[in-house]
Every structure is written in structure tokens, then in C-alpha cells.
N, C-alpha and C positions, 0 to 999 in steps of 0.2 A: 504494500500500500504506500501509496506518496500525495502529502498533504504541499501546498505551497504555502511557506512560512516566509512572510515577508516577499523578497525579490525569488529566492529559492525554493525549487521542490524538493523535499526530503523525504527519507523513507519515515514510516514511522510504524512503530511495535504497540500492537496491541494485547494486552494484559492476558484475554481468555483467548487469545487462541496462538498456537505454536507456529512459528516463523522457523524457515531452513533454508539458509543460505547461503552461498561460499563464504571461505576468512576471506579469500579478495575484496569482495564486496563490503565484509566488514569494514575491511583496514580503509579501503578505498571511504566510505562513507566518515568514517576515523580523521583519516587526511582533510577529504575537502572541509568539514567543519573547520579546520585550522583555517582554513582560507578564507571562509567565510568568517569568522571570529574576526580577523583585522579587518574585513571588509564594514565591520560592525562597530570598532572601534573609531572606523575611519568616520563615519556617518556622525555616533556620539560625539568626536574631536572637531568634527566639521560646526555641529550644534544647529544643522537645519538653516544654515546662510546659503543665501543666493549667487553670495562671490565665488569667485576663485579659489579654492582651495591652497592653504600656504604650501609651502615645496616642502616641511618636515611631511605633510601627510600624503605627496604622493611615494614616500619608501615603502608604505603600507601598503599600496596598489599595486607597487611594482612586485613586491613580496607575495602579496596574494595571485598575483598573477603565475610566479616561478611554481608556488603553491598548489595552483591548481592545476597544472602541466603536472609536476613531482606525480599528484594523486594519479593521475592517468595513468603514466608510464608505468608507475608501480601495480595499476590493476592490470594491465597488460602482460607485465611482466609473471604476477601473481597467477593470472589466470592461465595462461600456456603451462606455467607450471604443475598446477593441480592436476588441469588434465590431462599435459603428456605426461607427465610420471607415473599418475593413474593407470595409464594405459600403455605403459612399458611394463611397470611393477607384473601386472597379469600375463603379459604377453609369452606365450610359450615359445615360438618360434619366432624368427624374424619377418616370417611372411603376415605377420597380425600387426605391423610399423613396416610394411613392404616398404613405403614411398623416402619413409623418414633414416631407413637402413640403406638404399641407394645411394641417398644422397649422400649420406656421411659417409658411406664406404668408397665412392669416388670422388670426394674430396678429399678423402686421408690420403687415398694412391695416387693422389695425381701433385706432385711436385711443385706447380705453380700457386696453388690453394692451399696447402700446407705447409708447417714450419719443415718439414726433415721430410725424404722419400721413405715411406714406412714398407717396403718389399719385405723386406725379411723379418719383417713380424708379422707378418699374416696369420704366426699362431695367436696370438692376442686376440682374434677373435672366433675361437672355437670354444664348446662349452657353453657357459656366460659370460665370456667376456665381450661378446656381442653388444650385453645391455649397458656394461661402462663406457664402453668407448662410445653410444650412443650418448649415454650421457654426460659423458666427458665434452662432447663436439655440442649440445644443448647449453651447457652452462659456460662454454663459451660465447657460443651466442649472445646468452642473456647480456653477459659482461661486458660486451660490443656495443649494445641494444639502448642508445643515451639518446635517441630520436625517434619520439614515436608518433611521428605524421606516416599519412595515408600508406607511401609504399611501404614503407619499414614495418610497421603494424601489420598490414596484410602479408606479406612476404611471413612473416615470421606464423602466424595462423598458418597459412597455407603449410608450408612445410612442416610444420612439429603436430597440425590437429585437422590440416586435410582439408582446408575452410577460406572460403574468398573472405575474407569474415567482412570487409568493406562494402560489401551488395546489399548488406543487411543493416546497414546505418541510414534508419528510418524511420521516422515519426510523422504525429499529427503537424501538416505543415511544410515537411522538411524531406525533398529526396534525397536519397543516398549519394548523390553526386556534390548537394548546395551541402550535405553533413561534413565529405570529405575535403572541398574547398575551405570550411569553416575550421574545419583542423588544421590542414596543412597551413592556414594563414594564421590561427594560434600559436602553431609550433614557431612559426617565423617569426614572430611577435616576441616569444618568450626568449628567442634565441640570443634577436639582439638586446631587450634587454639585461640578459645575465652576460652578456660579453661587450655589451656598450653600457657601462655606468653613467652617475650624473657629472654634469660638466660644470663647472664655473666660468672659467675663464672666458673670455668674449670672443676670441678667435676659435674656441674650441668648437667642435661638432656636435649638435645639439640634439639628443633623442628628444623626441615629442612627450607631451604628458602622458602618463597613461590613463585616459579617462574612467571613474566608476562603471561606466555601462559597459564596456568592454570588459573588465573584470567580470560583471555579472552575469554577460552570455558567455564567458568561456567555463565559468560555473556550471551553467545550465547547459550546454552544451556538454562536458562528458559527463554529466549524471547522465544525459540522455543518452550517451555510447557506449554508459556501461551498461546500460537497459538493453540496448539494442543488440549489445555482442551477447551480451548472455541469455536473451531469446533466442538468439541464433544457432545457439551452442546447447539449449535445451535444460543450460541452467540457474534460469530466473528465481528470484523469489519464492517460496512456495509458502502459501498460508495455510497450515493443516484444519480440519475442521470435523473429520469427522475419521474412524480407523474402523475397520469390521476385516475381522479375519486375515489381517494383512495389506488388505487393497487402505488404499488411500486415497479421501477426499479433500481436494484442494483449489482453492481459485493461484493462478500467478497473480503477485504481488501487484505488476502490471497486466491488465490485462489486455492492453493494446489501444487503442487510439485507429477506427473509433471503436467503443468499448462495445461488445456487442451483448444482446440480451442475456439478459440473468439464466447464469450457466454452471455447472463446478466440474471438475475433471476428477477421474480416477485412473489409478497407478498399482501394478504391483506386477514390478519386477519391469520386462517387456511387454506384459497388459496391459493395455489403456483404453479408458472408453472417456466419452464426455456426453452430459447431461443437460438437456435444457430443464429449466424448471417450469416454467410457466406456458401458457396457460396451464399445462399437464405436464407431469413428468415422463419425457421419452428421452429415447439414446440417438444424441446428433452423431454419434463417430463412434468405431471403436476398432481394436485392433487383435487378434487373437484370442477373442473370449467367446464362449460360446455361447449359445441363445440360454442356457440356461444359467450361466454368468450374470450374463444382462439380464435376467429378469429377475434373480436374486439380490443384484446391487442397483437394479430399477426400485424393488421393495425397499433398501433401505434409502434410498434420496426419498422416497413418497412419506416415509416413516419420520423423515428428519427434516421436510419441506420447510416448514418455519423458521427452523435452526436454521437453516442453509439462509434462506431468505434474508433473517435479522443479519446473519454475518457480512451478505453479501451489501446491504443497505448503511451498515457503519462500518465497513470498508474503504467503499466505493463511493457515499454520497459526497459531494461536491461541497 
């Protein structure tokens, strides 16, 4: 669920019912309130004048700005993590990371992409040492990974988790093309300010201020790309609400833009179905269950329509 507080949408935890979310997402929503916090500071120092603000408080914007870059990169970084390691951790053979064993295995032999010609250890990767040196070549990545506009970010999706993940940066408003412009001229923003400081001198070369509003849409902007990569990736938010037998019912946190009628989803394991509620409860989708599945976790949406209904209504109301 995300309330707008003030200039910002934030997520927000509601008391009776169980939220399950990545730590990225954690840490990520962790960070940006630091960004937001000077942005907050800067408003009470400012005191609601119509001037100019004096130059002590554009370090505050400038800060919150690097700030709110820092958070990105870091869920970026965060979230490739989780779930290549995820998904090496299981992996039996190398053919279950076919794309991501390619690559790193001709880039270890190939001498121009490499520190040293690796020929004659070819035994290094028999056994398991397969999944080191994947991850060895991973967390160099990451360690390289100090720019996270458009190509950078997708490139790195694509190779370690298989995913354009850029196609999917889209909201109410906003297509994936005007999201990826808005990043990439964030990143450029941030760049020179952390490598063009402020100036005095009169001859010197003068960065522009950095105005409040543009700190605010770069706010608003990766919360929205953290929304969007982790739908993409299938792991948004989830707001638990109801357990039977294992299966799980849940609305996403977001549940998209535009938001469409009152609905809840079910989960367990590779089962999925999903539920309209109203007028009458029937099954809009579902995946591997069988009619008498769906007509057992038909009976309990019927059985907990109100529940479902209250939750969905202070969730979701505006």
C-alpha cells in the first residue's frame, strides 16, 4: 500500500495484516526517507518564504539529490543480488544459469576481457567450482556497477536475471521510454553535481541551483522504478490476508494504475488463481489448479467476502 505524504508516496504498514517484502525494498525505502528528511529540513529552514532560498540551504538539495541516486543504485544492486544468488544457490547444473554461465565462461577465456589467460585452469570449474567463479565474475560486476542509468541497469538484469527489466518502467502517466529519459537525465544531474562542487570565485564555473522540484520528482521517480522493477520480476509487495491450507491470499501492495476492480490473488507454491469479488465471487485466472481447487478456495473468498472487502477498502481508499 502507498499513501502520499506530503510531496511523496510512501509505502505504508498496516497493523492487522502481514506485509512480505524484499530487504531491498526495505533498505531502499530506509534510504530514501534520509532524502527526504533534508528535503524536510530544507522547507522548515526555508520557513514558507517566497525568496530565494540562501546558498547554506541549497547543500541540503544537493545532498538529497546524491541521496536519492545512492537509494537506487543500492536497490538495484540489492535486488540482482537476492535473486541471482537465489537462483545459483538451487541451481544443480549449469544448464538452470545456461545464459549467465556463457557469458562468464567466455569472458574468463578470452584474454582481452580478462585480467590473466585462464587455459590451464579449466579445472576450476568442475564439480562446484562452477558456482564460485560465477560468483566471483557477479560480484565483480557489482563492484564496477557506480552508474545506474538506463543501459547499465538493464544490461546488468538482463545478464545475471534474464530480464529487459527497462520495458517494464511504467506507470499511471508515464511510458517506459519518458521513465528511462527521466533516469538517465537524473543520473547526469547527480553526476555533475558530486564531481562539480560549489564555486565562489567569479571567474569560476558555475553549477546551476538545484531547485526543490527536481529533488522531488527524482524522489518520486525511483519509488516508482522500484514499483515497476519489482512487478516485473514478480516481487512486489504482498499484503497477506487470508492462509487456508497453505494457499495464500493477497492483494500487491500496488496494485497497478489503473487499479482495477476489487480482486485478491492466490498463491501456493506455482498455483495461482485470482479472484474477483464482486458482484459475485468467481475465478478471473488461474494456473495449475484444478476445478476442484477452484471451487474449494472459491468457498473460502465467499466465506471471507467482507474480510477481503474491509481490507481491500483501507488499503486502497484514496
Amino acid at each position: 500500500m502507498k499513501k502520499k505524504v506530503g510531496d511523496f508516496p510512501q509505502d505504508v504498514h498496516l497493523s492487522n495484516v502481514v506485509f512480505n517484502e524484499t530487504r531491498a525494498r526495505t533498505d531502499f525505502n530506509f534510504a530514501r526517507n534520509h532524502a527526504i528528511t533534508l528535503v524536510n529540513i530544507h522547507d522548515q529552514k526555508k520557513g514558507g518564504s517566497k525568496r530565494r532560498p540562501s546558498q547554506e540551504l541549497e547543500a541540503l538539495k544537493r545532498s538529497a539529490l546524491i541521496l536519492t541516486v545512492t537509494a537506487w543504485e543500492s536497490f538495484v544492486e540489492d535486488t540482482v543480488t537476492e535473486q541471482f544468488t537465489a537462483k545459483l544457490n538451487v541451481a544443480t547444473t549449469p544448464a538452470e544459469v545456461k545464459g549467465v554461465f556463457n557469458s562468464v565462461a567466455d569472458e574468463w577465456l578470452d584474454p582481452n576481457r580478462s585480467l590473466r589467460r585462464h587455459g590451464p585452469d579449466l579445472v576450476a570449474w568442475t564439480g562446484d567450482g562452477w558456482k564460485e567463479l560465477i560468483l566471483q565474475a557477479f560480484l565483480a560486476t557489482l563492484e564496477a556497477f557506480h552508474t545506474p542509468n538506463t543501459e547499465n541497469t538493464n544490461k546488468l538484469f538482463k545478464k545475471y536475471l534474464g530480464i529487459a527489466i527497462k520495458q517494464n518502467w511504467s506507470w499511471r502517466g508515464i511510458s517506459s521510454s519518458m521513465a528511462q529519459q527521466q533516469l538517465d537525465n537524473l543520473i547526469n544531474l547527480r553526476g555533475r553535481v558530486v564531481h562539480r562542487g560549489r564555486t565562489l570565485h567569479p571567474l569560476s564555473k558555475k553549477l546551476p541551483d538545484i531547485k526543490r522540484a527536481i529533488v522531488v520528482r527524482a524522489l518520486n521517480l525511483v519509488y516508482n522504478l522500484v514499483g515497476a522493477t519489482e512487478r516485473a520480476l514478480g516481487i512486489a509487495r504482498k499484503l497477506i490476508v487470508l492462509n487456508h491450507k497453505g494457499y495464500r491470499f493477497f492483494f500487491w501492495a500496488d496494485e497497478g494504475n489503473s487499479r482495477e476492480p476489487l480482486h485478491i490473488h492466490d498463491r501456493k507454491g506455482g498455483f495461482v488463481a485470482k479472484f474477483w469479488i464482486l458482484p459475485e465471487v468467481r475465478v478471473a485466472e488461474s494456473y495449475d489448479m484444478s476445478p476442484a481447487e477452484l471451487r474449494e478456495l472459491s468457498q473460502v473468498v465467499k466465506d471471507n467476502k467482507k474480510l477481503i472487502e474491509r481490507f481491500w477498502n483501507e488499503l486502497f481508499s484514496e
